[in-house]
VMD Tcl script that builds the backbone (N, CA, C; Angstrom):
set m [mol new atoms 528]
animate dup $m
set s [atomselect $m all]
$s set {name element resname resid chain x y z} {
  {N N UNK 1 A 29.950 248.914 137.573}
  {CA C UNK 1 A 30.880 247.792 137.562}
  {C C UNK 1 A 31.446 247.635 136.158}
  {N N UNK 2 A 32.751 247.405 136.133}
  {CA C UNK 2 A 33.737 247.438 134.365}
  {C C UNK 2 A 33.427 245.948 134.307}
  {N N UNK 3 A 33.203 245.908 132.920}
  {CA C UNK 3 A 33.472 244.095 132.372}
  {C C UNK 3 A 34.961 243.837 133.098}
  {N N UNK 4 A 35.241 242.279 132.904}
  {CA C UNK 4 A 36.309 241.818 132.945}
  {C C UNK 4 A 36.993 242.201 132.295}
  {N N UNK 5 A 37.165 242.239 131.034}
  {CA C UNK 5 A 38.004 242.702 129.763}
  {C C UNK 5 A 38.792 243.474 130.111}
  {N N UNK 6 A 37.713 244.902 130.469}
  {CA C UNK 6 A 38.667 246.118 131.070}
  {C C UNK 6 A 39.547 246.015 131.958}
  {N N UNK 7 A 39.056 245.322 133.476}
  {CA C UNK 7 A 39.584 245.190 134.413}
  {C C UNK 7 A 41.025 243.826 134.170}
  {N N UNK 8 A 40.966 243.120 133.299}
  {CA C UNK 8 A 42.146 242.445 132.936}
  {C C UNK 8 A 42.789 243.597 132.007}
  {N N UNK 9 A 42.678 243.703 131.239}
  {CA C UNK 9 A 43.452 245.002 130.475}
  {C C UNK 9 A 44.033 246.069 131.341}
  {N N UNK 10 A 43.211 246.520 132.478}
  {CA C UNK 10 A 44.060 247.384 133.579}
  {C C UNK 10 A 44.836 246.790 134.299}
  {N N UNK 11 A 44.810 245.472 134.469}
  {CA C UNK 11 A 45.982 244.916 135.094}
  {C C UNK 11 A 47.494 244.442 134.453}
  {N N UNK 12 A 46.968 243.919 133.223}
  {CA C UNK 12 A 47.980 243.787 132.303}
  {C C UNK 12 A 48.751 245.208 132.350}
  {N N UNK 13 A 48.168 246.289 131.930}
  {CA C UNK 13 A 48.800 247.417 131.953}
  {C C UNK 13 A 49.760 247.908 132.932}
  {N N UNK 14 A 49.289 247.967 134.032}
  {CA C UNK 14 A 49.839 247.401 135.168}
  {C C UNK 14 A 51.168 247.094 135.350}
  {N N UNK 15 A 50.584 245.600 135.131}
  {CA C UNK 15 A 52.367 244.523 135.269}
  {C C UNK 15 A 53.169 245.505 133.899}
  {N N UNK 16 A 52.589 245.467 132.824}
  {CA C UNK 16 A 53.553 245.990 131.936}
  {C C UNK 16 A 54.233 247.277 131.793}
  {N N UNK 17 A 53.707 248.173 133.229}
  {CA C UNK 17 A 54.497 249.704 133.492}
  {C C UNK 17 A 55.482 249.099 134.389}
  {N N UNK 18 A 55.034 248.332 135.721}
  {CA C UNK 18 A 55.778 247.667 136.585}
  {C C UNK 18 A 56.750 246.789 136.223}
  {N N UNK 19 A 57.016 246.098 135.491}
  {CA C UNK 19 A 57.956 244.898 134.759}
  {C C UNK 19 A 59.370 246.211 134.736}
  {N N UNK 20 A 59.320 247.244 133.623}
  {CA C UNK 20 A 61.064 247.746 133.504}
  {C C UNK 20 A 61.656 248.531 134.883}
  {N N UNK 21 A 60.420 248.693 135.865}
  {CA C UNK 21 A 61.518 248.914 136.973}
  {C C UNK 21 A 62.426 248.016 137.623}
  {N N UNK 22 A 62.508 246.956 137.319}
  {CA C UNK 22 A 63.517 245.749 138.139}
  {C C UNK 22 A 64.646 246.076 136.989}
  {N N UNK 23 A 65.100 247.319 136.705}
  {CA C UNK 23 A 66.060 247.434 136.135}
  {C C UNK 23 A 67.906 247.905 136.281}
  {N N UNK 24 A 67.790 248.193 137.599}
  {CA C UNK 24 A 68.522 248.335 138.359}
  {C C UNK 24 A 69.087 250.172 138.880}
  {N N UNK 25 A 68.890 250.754 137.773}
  {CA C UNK 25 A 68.661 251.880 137.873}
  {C C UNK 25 A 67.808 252.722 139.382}
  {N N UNK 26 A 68.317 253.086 140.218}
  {CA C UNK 26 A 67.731 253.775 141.493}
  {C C UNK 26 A 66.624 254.766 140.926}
  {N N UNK 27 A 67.105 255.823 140.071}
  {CA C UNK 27 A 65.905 256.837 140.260}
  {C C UNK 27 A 65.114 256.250 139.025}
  {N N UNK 28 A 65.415 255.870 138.500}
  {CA C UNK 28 A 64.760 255.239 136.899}
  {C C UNK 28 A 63.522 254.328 138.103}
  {N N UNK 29 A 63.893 253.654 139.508}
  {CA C UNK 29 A 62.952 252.522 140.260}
  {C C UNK 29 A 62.341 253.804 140.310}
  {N N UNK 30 A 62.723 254.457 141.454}
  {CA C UNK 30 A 61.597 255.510 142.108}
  {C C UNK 30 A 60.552 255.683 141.374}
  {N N UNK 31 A 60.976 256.425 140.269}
  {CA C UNK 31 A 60.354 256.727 139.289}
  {C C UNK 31 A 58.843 256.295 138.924}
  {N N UNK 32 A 59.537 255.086 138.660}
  {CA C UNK 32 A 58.691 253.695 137.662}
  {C C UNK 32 A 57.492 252.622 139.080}
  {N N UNK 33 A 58.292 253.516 140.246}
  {CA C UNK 33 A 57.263 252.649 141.036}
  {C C UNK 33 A 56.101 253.873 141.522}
  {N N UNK 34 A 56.567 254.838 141.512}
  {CA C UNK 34 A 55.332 256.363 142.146}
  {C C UNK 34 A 54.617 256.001 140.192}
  {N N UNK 35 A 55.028 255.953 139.267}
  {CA C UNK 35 A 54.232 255.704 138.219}
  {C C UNK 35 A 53.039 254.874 138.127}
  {N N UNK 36 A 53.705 253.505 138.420}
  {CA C UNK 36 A 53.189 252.224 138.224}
  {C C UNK 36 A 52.031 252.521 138.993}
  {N N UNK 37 A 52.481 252.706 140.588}
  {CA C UNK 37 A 51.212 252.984 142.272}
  {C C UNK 37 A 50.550 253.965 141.537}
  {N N UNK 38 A 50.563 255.066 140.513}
  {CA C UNK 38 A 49.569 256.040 139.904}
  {C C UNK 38 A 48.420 255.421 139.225}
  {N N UNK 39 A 49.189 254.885 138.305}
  {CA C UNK 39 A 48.332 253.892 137.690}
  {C C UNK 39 A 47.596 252.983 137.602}
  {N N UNK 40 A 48.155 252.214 138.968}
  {CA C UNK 40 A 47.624 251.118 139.866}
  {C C UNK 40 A 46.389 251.639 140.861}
  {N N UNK 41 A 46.633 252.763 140.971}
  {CA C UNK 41 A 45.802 253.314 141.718}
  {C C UNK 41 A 44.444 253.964 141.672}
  {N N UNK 42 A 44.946 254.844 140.288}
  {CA C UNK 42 A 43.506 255.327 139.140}
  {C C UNK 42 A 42.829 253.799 138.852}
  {N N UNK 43 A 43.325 252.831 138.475}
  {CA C UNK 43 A 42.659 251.497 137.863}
  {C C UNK 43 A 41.890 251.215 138.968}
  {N N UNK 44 A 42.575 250.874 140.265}
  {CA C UNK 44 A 41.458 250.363 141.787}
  {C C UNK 44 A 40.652 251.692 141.913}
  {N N UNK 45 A 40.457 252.666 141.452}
  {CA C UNK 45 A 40.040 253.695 142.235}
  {C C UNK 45 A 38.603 253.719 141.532}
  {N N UNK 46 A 38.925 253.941 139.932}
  {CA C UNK 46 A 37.734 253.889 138.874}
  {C C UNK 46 A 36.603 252.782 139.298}
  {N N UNK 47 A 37.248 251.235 139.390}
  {CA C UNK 47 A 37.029 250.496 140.060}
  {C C UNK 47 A 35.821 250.602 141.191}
  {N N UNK 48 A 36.286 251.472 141.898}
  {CA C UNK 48 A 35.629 251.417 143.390}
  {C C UNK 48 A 34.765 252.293 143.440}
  {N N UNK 49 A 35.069 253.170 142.872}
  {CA C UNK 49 A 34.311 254.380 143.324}
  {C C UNK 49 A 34.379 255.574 142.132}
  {N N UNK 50 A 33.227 256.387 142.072}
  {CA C UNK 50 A 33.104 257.547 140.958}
  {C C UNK 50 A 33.258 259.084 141.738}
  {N N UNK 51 A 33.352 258.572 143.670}
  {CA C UNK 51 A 33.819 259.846 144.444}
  {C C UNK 51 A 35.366 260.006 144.287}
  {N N UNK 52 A 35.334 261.363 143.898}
  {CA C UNK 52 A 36.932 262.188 143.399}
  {C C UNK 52 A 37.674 262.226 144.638}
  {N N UNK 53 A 36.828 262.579 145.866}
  {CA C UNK 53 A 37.823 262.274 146.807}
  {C C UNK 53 A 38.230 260.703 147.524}
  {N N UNK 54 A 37.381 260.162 147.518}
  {CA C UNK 54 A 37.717 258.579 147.705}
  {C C UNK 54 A 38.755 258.326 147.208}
  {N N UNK 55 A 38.885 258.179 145.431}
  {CA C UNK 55 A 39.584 257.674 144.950}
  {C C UNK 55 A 41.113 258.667 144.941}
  {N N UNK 56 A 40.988 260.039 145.175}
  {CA C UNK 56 A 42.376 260.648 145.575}
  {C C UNK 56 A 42.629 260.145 147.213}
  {N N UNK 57 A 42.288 259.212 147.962}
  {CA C UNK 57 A 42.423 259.002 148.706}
  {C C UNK 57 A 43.445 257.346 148.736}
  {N N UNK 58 A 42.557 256.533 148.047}
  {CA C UNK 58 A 43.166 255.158 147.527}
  {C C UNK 58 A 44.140 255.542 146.690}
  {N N UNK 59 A 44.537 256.729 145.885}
  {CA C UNK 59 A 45.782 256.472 144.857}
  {C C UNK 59 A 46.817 257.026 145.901}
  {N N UNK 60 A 46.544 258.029 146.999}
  {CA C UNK 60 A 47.475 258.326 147.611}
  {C C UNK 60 A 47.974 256.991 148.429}
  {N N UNK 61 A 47.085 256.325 149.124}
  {CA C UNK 61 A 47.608 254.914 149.912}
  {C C UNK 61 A 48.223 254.243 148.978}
  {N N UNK 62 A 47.812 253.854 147.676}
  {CA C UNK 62 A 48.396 252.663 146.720}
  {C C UNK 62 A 49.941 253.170 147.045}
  {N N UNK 63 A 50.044 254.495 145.906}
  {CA C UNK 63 A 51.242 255.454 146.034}
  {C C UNK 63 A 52.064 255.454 147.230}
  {N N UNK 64 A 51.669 255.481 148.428}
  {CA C UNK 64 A 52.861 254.886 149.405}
  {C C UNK 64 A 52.727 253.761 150.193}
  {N N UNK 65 A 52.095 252.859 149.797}
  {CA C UNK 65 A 52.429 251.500 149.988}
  {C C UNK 65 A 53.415 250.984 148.918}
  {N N UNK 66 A 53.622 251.437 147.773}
  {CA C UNK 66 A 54.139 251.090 146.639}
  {C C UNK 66 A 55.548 251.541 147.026}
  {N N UNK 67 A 56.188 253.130 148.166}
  {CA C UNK 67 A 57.204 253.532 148.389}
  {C C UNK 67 A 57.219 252.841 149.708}
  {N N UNK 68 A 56.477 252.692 150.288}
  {CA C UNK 68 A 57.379 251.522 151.723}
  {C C UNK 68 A 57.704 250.335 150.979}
  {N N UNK 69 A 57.035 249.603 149.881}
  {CA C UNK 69 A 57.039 248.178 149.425}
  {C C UNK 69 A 59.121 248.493 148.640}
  {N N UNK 70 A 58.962 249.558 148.190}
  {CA C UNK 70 A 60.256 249.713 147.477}
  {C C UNK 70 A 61.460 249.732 148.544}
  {N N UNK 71 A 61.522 250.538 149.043}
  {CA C UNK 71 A 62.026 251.136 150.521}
  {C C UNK 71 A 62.970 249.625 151.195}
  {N N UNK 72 A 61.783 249.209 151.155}
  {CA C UNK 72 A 62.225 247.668 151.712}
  {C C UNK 72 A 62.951 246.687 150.984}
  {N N UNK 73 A 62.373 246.847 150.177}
  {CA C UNK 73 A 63.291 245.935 149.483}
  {C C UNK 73 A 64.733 246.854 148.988}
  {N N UNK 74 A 65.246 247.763 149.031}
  {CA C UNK 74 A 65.953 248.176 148.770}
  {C C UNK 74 A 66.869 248.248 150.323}
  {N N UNK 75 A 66.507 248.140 151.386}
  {CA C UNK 75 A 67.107 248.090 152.922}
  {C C UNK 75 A 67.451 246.418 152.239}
  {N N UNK 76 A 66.414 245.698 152.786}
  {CA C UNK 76 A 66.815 244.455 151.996}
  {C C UNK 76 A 67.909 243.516 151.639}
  {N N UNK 77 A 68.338 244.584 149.950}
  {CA C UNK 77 A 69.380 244.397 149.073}
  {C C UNK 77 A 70.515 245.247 150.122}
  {N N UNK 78 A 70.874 246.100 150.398}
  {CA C UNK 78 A 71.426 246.932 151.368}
  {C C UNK 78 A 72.113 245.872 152.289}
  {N N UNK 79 A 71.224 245.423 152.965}
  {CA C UNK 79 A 71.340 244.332 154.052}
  {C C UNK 79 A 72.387 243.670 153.421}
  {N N UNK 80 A 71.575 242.354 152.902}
  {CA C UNK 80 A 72.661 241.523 151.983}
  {C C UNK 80 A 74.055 242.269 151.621}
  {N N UNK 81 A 73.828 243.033 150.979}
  {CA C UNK 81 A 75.459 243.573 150.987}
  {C C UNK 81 A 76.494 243.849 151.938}
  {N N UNK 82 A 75.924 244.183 153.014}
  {CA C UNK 82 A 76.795 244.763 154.300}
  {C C UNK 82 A 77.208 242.910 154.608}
  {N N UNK 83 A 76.514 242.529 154.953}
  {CA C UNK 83 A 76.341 241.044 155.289}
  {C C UNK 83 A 77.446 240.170 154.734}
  {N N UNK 84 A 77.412 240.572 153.555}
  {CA C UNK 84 A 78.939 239.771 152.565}
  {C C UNK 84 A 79.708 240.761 152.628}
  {N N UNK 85 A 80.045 241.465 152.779}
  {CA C UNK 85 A 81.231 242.271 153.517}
  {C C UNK 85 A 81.689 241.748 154.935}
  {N N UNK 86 A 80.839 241.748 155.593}
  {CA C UNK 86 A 81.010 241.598 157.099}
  {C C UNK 86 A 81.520 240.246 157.069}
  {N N UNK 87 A 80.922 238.667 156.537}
  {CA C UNK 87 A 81.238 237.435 156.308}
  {C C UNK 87 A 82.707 237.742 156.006}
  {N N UNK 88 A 82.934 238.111 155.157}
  {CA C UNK 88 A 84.406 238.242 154.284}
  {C C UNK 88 A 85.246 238.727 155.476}
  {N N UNK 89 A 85.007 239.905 156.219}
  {CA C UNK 89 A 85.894 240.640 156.724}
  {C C UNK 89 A 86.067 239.104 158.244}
  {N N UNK 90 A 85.508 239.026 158.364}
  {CA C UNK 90 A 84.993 238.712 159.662}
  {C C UNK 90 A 85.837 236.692 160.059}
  {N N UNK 91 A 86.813 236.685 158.845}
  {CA C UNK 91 A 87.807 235.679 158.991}
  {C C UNK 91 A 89.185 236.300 158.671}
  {N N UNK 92 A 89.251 237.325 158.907}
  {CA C UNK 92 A 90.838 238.409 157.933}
  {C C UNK 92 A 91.207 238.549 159.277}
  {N N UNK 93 A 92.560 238.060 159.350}
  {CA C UNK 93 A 93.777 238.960 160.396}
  {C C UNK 93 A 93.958 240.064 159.853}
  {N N UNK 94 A 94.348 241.156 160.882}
  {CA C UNK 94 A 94.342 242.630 160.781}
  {C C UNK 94 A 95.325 242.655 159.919}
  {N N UNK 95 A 95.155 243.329 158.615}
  {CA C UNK 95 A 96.383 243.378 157.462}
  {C C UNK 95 A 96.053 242.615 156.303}
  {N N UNK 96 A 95.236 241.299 156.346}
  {CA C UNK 96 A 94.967 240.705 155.654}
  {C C UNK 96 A 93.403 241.024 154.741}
  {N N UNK 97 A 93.976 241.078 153.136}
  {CA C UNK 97 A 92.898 241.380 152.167}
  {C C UNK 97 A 92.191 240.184 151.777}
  {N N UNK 98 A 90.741 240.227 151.779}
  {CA C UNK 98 A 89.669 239.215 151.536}
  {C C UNK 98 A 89.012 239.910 150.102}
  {N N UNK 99 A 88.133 239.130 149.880}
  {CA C UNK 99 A 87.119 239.829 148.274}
  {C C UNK 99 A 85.931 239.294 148.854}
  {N N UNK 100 A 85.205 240.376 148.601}
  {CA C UNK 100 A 83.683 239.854 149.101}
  {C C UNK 100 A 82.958 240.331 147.570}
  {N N UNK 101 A 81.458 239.431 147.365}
  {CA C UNK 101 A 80.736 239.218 146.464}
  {C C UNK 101 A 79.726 239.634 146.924}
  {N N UNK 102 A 78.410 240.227 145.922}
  {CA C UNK 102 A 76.871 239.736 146.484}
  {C C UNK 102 A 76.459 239.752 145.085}
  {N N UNK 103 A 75.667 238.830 144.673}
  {CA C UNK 103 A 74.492 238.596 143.865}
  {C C UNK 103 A 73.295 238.674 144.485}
  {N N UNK 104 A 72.308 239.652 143.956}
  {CA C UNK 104 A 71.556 240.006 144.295}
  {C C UNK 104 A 69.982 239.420 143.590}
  {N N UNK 105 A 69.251 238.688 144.787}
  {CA C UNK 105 A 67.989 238.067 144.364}
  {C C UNK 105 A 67.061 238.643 143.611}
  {N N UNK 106 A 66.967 239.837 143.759}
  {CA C UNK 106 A 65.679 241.003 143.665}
  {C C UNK 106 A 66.899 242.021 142.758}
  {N N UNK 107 A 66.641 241.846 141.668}
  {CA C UNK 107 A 67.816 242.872 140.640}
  {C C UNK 107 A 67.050 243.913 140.507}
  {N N UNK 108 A 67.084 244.914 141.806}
  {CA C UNK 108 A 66.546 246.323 141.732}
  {C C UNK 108 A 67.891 247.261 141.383}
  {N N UNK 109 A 69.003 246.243 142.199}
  {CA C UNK 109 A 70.756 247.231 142.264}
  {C C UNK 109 A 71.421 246.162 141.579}
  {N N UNK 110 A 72.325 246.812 141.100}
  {CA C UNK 110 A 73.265 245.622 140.519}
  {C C UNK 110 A 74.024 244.888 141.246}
  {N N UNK 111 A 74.681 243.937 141.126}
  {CA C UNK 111 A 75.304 242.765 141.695}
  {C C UNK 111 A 76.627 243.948 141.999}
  {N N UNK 112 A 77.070 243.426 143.664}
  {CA C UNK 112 A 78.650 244.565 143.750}
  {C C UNK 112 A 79.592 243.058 144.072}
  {N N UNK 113 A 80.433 243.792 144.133}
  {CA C UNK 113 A 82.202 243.102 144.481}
  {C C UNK 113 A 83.145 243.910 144.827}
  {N N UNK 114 A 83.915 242.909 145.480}
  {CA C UNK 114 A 85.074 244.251 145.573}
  {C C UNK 114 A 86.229 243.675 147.051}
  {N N UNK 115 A 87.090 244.336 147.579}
  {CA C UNK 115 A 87.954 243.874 148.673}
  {C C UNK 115 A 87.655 244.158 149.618}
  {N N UNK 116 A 88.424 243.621 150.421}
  {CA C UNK 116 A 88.151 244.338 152.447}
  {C C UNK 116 A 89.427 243.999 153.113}
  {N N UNK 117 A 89.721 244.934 153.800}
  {CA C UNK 117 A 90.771 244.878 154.741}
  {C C UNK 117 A 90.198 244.938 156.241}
  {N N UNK 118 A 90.645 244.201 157.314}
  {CA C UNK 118 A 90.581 244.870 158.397}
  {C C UNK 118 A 91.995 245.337 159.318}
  {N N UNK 119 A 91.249 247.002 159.406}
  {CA C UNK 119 A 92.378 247.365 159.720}
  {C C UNK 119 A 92.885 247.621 161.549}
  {N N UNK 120 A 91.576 247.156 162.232}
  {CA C UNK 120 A 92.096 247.397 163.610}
  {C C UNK 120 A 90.918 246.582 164.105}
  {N N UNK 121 A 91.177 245.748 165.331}
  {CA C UNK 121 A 90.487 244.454 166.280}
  {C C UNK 121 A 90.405 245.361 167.652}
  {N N UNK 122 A 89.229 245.157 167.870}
  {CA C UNK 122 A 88.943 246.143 169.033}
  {C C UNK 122 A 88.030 244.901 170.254}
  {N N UNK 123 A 87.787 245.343 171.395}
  {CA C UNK 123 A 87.321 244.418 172.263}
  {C C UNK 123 A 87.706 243.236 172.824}
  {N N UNK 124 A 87.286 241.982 173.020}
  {CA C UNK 124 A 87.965 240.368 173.320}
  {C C UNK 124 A 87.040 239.510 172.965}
  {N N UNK 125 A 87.281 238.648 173.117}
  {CA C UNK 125 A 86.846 237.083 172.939}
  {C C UNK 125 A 85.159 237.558 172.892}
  {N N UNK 126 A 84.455 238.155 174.545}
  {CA C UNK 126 A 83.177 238.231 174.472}
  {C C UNK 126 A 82.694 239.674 173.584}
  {N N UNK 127 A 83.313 240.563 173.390}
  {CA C UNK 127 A 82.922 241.346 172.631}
  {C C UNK 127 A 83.513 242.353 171.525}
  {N N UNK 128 A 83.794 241.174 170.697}
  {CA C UNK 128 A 84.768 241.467 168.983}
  {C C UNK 128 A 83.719 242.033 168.243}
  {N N UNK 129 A 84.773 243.398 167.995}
  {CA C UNK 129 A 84.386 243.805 166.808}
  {C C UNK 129 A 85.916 244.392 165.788}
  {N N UNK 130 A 85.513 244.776 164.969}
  {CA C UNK 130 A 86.689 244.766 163.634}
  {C C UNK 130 A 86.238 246.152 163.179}
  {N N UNK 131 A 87.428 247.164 162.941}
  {CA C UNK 131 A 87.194 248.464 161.988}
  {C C UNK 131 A 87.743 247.543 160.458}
  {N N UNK 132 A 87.087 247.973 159.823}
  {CA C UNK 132 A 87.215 247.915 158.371}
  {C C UNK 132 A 87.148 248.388 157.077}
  {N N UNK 133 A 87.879 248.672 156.053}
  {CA C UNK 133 A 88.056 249.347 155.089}
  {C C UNK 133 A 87.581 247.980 153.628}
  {N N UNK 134 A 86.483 248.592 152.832}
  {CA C UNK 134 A 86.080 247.948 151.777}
  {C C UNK 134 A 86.353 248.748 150.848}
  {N N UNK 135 A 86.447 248.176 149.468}
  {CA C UNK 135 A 86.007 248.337 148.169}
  {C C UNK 135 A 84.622 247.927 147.440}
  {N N UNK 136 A 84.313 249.318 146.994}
  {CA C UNK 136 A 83.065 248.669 145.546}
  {C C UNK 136 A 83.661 248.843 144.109}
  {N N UNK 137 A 83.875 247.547 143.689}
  {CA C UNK 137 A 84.769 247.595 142.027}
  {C C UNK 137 A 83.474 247.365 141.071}
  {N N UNK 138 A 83.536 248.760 139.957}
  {CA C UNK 138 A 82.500 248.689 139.445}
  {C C UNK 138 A 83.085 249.484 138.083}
  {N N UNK 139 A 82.544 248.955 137.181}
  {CA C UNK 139 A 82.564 249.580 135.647}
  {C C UNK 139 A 81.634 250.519 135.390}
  {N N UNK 140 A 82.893 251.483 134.871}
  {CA C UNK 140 A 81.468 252.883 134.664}
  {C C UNK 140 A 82.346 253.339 132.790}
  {N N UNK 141 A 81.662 253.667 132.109}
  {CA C UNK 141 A 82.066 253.934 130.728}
  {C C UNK 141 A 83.223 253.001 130.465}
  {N N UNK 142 A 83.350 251.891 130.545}
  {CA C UNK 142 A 84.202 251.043 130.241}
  {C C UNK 142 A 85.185 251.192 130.753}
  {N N UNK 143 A 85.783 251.631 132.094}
  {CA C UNK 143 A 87.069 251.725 132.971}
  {C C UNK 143 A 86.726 251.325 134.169}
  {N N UNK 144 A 87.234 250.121 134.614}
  {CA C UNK 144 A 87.219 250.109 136.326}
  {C C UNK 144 A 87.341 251.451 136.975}
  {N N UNK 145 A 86.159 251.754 138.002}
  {CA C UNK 145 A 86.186 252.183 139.315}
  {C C UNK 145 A 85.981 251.189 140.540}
  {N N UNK 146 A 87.156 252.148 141.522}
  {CA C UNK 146 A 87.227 251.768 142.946}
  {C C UNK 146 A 86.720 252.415 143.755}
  {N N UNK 147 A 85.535 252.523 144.787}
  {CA C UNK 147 A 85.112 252.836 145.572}
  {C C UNK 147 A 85.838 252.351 146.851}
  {N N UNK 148 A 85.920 253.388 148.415}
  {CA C UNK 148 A 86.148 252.687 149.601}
  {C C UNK 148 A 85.467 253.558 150.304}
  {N N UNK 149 A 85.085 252.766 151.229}
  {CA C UNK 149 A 84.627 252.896 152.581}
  {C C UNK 149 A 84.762 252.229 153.835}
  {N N UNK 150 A 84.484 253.301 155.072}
  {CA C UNK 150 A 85.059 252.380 156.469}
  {C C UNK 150 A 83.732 251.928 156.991}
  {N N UNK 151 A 83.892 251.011 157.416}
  {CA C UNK 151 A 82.536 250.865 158.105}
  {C C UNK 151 A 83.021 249.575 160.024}
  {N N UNK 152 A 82.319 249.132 160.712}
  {CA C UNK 152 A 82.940 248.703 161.884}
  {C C UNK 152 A 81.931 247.252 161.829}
  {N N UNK 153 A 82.305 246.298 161.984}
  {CA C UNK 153 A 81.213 245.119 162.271}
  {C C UNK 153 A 81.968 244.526 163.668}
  {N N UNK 154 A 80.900 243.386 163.791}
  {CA C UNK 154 A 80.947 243.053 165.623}
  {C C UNK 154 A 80.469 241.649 165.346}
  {N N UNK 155 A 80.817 240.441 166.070}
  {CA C UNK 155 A 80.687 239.287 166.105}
  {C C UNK 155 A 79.449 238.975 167.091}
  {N N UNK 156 A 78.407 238.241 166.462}
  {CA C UNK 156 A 77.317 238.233 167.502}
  {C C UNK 156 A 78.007 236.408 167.956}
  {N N UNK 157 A 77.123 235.706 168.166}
  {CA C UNK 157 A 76.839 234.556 168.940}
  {C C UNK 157 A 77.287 233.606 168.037}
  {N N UNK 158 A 76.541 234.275 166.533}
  {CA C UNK 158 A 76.934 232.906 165.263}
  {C C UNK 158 A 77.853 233.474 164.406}
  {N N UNK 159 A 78.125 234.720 163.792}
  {CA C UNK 159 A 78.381 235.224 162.464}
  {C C UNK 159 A 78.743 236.782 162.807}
  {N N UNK 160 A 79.579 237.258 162.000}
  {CA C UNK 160 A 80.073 238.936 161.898}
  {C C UNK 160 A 78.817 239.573 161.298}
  {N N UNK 161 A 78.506 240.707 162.067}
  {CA C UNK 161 A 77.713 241.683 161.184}
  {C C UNK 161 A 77.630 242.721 161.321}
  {N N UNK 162 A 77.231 243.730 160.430}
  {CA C UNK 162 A 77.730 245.460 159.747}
  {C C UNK 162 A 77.008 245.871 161.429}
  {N N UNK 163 A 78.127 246.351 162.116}
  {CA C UNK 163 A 77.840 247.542 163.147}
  {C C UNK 163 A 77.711 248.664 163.301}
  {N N UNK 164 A 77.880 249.534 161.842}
  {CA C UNK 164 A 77.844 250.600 161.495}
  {C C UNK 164 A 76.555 251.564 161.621}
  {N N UNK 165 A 76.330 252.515 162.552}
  {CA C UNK 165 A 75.086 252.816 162.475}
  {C C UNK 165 A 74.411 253.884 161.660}
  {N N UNK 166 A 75.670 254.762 161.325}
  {CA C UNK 166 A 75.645 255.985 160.432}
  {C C UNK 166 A 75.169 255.299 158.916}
  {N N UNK 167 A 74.158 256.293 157.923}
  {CA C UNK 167 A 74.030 255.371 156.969}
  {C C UNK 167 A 75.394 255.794 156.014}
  {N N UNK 168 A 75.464 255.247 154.871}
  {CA C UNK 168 A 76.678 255.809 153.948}
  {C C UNK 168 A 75.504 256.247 152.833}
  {N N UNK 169 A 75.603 257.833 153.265}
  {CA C UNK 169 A 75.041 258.760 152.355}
  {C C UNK 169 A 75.253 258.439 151.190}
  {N N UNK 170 A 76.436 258.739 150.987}
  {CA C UNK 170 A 77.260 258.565 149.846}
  {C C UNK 170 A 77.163 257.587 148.503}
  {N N UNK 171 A 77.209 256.433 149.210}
  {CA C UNK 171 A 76.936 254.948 148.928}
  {C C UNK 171 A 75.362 254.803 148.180}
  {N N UNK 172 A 74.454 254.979 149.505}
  {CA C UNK 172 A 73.099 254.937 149.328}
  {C C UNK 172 A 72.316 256.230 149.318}
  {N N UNK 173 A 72.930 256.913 149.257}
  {CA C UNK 173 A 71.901 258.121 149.964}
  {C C UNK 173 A 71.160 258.154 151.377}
  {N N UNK 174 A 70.225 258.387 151.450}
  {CA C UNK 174 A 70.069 258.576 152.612}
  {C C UNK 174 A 68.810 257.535 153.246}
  {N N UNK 175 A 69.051 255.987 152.384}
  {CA C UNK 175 A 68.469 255.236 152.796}
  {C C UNK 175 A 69.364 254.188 152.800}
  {N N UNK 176 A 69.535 253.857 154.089}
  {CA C UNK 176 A 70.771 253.230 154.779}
  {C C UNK 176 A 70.016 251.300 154.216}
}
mol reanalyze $m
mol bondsrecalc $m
mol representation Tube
mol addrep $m
């Protein structure tokens, strides 16, 4: 059994590998979270047990609980974004340009912005949905960039939301 000392000192350590991944940076997160779950993991493992395979057993679980815990919250932030797109789009006559926002709770991605058009109304009254064309306006070396993409949303019962089922590779990679 470790004194306290240690075992607060491994935790501190801890939070203080874990703290610069909320930096917004994608692979800089990945990174910093398979790190952190390493570390987090050797600390519970020493902890628990002096069997080599036990504890390669607990750093592997820490290690992907730490990538579903990310995962999610990154669908999440994802979410929210489609969501203020879809809000925005989802009062526009066909032709008409809106600006949609998101500030983001959990600053894993940076805050986006940008326009939306919708460009074609498909279905009726009981089952609206909207094709739509967005912008992501974003500063890269000190010059505005414009990003676009199409994506389709659909009016449920209360509110417009992203109907799109394909992920945008592009956008996110290949975690929609």
């Amino acid at each position: 059994m470790r004194p306290k000392s240690e075992t607060r000192r491994g935790r501190l350590l801890v939070l203080g590998l874990l703290a610069p991944m909320l930096s917004g940076c994608g692979s800089l997160l990945g990174v910093g979270t398979e790190t952190g779950a390493g570390v987090a993991g050797a600390a519970i493992a020493t902890a628990a047990t002096s069997n080599a395979t036990v504890a390669a057993g607990i750093g592997l679980g820490v290690a992907a609980g730490a990538r579903a815990g990310l995962q999610y919250a990154q669908r999440r932030v994802h979410r929210n974004a489609q969501n203020a797109v879809a809000a925005a789009a989802g009062g526009l006559a066909p032709g008409q340009v809106g600006s949609w926002v998101v500030r983001h709770s959990i600053p894993i991605e940076p805050s986006e912005q940008g326009e939306v058009v919708v460009t074609r109304v498909l279905g009726n009254d009981v089952f609206a949905c909207r094709e739509i064309i967005f912008s992501v306006d974003k500063v890269e070396d000190r010059q505005p960039v414009r990003s676009f993409y199409t994506a389709m949303i659909c009016r449920d019962a209360t509110r417009w939301r992203w109907a799109s089922a394909e992920p945008a590779t592009e956008r996110w990679g290949s975690l929609q």
